[in-house]
DRENDO-1510 file (C-alpha; in Angstrom, 1 decimal, always signed):
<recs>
REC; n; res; u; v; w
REC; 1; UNK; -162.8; +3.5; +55.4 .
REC; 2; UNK; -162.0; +1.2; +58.3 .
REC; 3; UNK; -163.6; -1.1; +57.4 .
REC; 4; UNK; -161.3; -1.8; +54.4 .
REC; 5; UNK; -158.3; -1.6; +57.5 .
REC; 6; UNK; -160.5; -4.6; +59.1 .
REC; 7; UNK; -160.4; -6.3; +56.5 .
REC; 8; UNK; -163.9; -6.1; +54.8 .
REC; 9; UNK; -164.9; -6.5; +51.5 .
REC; 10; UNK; -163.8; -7.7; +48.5 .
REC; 11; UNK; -160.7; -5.5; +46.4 .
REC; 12; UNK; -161.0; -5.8; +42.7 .
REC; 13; UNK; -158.8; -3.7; +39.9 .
REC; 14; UNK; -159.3; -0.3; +39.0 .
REC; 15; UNK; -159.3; +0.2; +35.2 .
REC; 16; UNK; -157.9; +2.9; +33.7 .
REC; 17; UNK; -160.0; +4.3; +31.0 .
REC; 18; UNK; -163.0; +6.7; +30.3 .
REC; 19; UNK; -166.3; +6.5; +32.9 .
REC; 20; UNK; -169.6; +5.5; +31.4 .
REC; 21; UNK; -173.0; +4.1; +31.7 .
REC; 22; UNK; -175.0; +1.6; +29.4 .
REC; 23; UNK; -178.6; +1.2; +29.7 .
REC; 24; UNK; -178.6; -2.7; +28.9 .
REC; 25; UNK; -183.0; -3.8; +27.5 .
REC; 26; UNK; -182.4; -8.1; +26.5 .
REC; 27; UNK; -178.7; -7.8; +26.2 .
REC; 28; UNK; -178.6; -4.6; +23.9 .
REC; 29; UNK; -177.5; -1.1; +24.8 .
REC; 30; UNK; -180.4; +0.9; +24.5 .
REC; 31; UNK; -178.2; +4.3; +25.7 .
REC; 32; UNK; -174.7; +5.4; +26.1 .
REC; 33; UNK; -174.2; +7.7; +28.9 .
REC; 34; UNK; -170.3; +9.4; +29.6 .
REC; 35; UNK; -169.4; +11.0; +33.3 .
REC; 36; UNK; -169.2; +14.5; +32.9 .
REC; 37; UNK; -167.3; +16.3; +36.1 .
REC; 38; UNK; -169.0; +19.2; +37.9 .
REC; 39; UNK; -167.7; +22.8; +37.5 .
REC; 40; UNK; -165.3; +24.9; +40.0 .
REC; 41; UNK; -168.5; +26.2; +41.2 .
REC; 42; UNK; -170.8; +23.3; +41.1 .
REC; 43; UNK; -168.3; +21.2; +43.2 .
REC; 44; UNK; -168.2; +24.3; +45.7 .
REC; 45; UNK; -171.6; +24.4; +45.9 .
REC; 46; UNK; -171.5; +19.9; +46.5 .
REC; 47; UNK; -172.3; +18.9; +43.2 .
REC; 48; UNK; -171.3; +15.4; +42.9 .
REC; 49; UNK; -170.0; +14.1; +39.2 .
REC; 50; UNK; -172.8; +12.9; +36.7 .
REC; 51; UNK; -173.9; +11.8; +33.5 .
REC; 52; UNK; -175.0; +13.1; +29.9 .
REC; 53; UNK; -175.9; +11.4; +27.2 .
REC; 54; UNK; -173.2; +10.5; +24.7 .
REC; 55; UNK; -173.6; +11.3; +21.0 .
REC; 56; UNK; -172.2; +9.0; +18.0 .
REC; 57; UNK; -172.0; +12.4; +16.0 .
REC; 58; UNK; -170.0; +14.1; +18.7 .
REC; 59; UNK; -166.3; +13.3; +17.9 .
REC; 60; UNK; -165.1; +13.6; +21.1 .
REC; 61; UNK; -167.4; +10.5; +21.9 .
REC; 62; UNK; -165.8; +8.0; +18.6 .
REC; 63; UNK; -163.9; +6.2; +21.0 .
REC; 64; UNK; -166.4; +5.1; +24.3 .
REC; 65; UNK; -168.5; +4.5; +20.8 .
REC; 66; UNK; -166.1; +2.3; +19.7 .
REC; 67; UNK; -165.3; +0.5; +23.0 .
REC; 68; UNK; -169.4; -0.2; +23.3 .
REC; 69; UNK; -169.6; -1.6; +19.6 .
REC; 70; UNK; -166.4; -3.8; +20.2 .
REC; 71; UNK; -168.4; -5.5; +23.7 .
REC; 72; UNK; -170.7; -8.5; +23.6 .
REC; 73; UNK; -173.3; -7.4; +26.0 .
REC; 74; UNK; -175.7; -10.2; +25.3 .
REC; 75; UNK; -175.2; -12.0; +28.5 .
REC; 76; UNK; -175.5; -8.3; +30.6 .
REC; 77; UNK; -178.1; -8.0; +33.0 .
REC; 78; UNK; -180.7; -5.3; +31.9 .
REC; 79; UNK; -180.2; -2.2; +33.4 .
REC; 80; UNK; -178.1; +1.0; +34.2 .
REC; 81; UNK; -174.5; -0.2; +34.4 .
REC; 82; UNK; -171.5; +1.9; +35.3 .
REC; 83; UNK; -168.7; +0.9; +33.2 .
REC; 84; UNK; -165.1; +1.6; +32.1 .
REC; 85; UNK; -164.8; +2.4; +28.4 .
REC; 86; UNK; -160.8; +0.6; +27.9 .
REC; 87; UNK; -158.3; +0.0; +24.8 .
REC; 88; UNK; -157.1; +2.2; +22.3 .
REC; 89; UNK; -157.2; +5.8; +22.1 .
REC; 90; UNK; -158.6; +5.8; +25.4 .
REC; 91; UNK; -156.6; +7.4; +28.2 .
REC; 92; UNK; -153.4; +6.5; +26.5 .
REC; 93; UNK; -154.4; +2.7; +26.3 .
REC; 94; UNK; -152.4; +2.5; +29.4 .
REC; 95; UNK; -153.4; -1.8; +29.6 .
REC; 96; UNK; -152.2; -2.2; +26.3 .
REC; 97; UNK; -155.0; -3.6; +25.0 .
REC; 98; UNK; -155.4; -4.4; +21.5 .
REC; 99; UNK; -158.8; -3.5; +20.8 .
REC; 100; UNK; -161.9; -1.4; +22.8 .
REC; 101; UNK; -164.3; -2.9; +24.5 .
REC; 102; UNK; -166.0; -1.9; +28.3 .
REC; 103; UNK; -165.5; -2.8; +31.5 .
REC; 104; UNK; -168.7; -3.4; +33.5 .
REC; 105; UNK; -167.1; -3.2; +37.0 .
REC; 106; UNK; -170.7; -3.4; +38.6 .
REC; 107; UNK; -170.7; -7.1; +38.2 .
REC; 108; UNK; -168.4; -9.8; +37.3 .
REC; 109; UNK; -165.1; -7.6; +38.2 .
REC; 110; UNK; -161.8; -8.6; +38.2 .
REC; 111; UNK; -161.0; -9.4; +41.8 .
REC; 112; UNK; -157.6; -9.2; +42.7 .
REC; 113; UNK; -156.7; -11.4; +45.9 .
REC; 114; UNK; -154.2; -10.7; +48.5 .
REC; 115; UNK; -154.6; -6.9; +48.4 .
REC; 116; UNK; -152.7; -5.6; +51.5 .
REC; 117; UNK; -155.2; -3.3; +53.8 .
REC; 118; UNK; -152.4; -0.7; +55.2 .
REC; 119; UNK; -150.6; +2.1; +54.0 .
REC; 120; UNK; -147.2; +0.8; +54.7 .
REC; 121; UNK; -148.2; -2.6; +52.7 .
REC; 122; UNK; -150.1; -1.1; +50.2 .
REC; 123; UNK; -147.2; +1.7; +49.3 .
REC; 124; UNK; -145.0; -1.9; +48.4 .
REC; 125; UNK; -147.9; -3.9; +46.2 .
REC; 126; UNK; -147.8; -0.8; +44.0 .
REC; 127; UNK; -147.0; -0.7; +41.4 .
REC; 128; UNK; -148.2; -4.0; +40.6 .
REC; 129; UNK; -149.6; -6.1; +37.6 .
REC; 130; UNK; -152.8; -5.7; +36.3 .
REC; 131; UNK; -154.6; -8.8; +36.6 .
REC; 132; UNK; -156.9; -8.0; +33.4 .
REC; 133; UNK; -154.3; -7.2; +31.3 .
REC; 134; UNK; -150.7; -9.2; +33.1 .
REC; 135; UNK; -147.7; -7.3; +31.9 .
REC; 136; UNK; -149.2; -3.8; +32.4 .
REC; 137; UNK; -149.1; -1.3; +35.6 .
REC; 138; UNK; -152.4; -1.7; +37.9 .
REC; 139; UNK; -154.2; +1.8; +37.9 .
REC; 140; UNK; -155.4; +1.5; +41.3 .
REC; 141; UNK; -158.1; -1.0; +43.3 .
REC; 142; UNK; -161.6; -0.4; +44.7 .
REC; 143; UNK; -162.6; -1.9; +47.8 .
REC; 144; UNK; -166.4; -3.1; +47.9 .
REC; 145; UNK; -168.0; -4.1; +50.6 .
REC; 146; UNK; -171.3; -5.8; +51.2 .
REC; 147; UNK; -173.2; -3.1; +52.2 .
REC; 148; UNK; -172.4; -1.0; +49.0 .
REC; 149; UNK; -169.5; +1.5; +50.5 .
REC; 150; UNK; -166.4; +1.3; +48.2 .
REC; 151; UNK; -163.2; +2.8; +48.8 .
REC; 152; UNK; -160.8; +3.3; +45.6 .
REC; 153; UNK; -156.9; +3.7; +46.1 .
REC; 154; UNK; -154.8; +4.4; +43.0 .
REC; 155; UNK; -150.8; +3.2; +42.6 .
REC; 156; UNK; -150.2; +7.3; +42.0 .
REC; 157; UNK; -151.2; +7.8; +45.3 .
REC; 158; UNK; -148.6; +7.3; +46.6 .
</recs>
């Protein structure tokens, strides 16, 4: 990650929530997708984290369920788009927000500006406001650079 030291990229907010992925067709979600973490053995073996299909009659699922209904994706660009599933009953609602919607953190993400590139600097920005939700603890931020590489840092890091 030197290029985040040099000073590369852009750093935008880390939300704290539940990972998924909506399949957007004319501003509709056409599928609901949730991360699902490899096994002690798959990750042995280099599995990398992936997706399954989310059900609406799986109760584990009512909440990423209720976060898609509760977001206006009519203006999304069609496609496969990583997302954060945010707001109540998710991960504690650590943002405190009031109701749950998603996150689409490939495009139009919160950008947070002045993000120190160092250990020593970065140890004293956190913890830090969110700037989605002011008043609340920042999870973490994700470097992105143009090229594609990110490079995520959380405030429990440290």
């Amino acid at each position: 990650c030197e290029w985040v030291i040099a000073g590369e990229g852009i750093a935008t907010e880390k939300l704290d929530g539940t990972n998924i992925r909506l399949t957007i067709i004319n501003g509709k979600v056409v599928k609901v997708e949730k991360r699902r973490n490899p096994t002690r053995q798959e990750k042995a073996d280099g599995a990398e984290p992936g997706y399954v299909d989310a059900s609406e009659n799986d109760p584990a699922d009512k909440h990423i369920f209720r976060a898609v209904m509760g977001t206006d994706t009519s203006t999304w660009p069609d496609g496969v788009l990583p997302c954060e599933a945010v707001g109540p009953k998710i991960q504690g609602n650590p943002l405190g927000l009031p109701n749950p919607t998603c996150y689409p953190f490939s495009f139009e993400p919160t950008v947070v500006v002045d993000v120190p590139r160092n250990y020593d600097e970065l140890k004293v920005f956190f913890p830090h406001d969110s700037v989605y939700s002011p008043g609340h603890s920042i999870e973490g931020i994700v470097f992105h650079h143009p090229d594609g590489r990110m490079a995520k840092i959380k405030a429990r890091d440290f």
